[in-house]
C-alpha positions as CSV (number, residue, x, y, z in Angstrom):
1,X,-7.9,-5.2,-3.3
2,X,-5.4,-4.6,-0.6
3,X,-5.1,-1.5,1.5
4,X,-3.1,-0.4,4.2
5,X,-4.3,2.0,6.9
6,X,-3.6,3.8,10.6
7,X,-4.8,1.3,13.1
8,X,-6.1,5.4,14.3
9,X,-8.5,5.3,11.3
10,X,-12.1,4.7,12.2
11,X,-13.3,0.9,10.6
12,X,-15.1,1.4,7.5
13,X,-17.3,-1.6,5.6
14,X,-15.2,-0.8,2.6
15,X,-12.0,-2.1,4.4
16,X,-13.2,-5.5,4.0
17,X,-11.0,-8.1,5.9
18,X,-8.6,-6.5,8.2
19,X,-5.2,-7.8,9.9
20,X,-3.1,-5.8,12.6
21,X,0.5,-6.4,11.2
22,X,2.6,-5.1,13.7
23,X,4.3,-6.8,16.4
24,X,3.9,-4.5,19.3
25,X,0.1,-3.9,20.1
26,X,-0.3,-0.2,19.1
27,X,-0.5,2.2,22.1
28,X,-3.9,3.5,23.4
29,X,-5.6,1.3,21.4
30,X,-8.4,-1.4,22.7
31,X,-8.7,-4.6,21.1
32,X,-12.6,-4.6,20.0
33,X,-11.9,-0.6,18.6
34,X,-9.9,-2.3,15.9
35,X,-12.3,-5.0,14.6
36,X,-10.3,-6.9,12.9
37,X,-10.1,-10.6,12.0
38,X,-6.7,-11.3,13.1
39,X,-3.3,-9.6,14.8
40,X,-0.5,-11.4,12.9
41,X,2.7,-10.8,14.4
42,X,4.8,-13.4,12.4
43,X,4.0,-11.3,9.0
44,X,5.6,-8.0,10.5
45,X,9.4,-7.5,10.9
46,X,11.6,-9.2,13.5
47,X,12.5,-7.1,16.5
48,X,16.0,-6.8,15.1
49,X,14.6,-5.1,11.8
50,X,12.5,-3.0,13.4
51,X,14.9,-1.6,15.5
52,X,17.8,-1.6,13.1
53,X,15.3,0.7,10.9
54,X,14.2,2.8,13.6
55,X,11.6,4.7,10.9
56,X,14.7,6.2,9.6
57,X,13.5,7.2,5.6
58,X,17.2,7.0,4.6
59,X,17.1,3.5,5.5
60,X,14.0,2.8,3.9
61,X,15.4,1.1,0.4
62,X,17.7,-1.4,2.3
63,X,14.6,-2.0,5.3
64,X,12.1,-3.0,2.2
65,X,14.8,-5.4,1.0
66,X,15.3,-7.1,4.3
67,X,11.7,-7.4,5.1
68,X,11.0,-9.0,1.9
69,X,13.4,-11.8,2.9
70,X,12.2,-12.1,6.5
71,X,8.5,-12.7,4.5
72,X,9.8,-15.2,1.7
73,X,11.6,-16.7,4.8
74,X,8.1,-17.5,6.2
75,X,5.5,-17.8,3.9
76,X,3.3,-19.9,6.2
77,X,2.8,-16.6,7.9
78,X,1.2,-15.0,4.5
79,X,-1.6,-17.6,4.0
80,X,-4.5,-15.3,6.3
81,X,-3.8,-12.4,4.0
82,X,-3.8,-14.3,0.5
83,X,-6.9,-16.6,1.4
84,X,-8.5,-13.1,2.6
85,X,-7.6,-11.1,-0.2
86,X,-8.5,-14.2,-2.9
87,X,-12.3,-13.9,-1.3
88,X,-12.3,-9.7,-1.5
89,X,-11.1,-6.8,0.0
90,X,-8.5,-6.5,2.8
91,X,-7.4,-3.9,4.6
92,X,-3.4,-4.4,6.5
93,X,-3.2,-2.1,9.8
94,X,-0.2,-0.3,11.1
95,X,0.5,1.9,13.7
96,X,3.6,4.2,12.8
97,X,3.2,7.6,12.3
98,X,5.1,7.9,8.7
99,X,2.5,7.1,5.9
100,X,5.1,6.3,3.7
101,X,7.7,4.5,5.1
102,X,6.4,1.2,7.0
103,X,5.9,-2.3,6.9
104,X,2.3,-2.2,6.2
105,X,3.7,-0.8,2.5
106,X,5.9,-3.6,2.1
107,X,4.1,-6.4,3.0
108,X,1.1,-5.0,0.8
109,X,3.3,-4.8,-2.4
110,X,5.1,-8.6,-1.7
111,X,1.4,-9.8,-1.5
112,X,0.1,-8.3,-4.6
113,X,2.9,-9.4,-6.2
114,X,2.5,-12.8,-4.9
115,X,-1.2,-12.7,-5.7
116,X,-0.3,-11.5,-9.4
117,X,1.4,-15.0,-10.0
């Protein structure tokens, strides 16, 4: 099972495996607070996207759709997650402050979806 959650959240055993999928390291926050397996920066969005989307929800739609290319653009980058998630739970960790509007989203539903085939 994948889950995303706020690299904020405290580490739970249910979380399973968990990757940082951001490209910035997230403010205030010390490496060995996140315990996580791995910080994989090639599976979040280019600098470009990021700042093109800014965390602007009326960009959202046309963000997910870009993203999704910049993954199938670099599937490589995917193969920590899928071998995780194959062996049991994982958990992806973001930092931004919208619940429902971030990368962590995106990249969780492009994975199941790739996991479903």
């Amino acid at each position: 099972m994948l889950k995303v959650k706020r690299v904020y959240e405290k580490a739970e055993a249910s979380d399973g495996t968990r990757f940082l999928v951001e490209r910035l390291w997230p403010r205030g926050m010390k490496k060995e607070s996140l315990k996580m397996k791995a910080w994989l920066k090639e599976v979040a969005p280019s600098a470009e996207l990021r700042n093109w989307f800014g965390h602007d929800p009326l960009k959202w739609v046309e963000f997910q759709k870009r993203y999704q290319a910049e993954l199938k653009a670099n599937p490589d980058a995917l193969s920590p997650i899928l071998e995780a998630a194959k062996q049991g739970d994982v958990t992806l960790l973001y930092s931004a402050h919208d619940t429902e509007h971030n990368n962590a989203l995106t990249l969780k539903n492009f994975v199941e979806k790739l996991l479903k085939k």
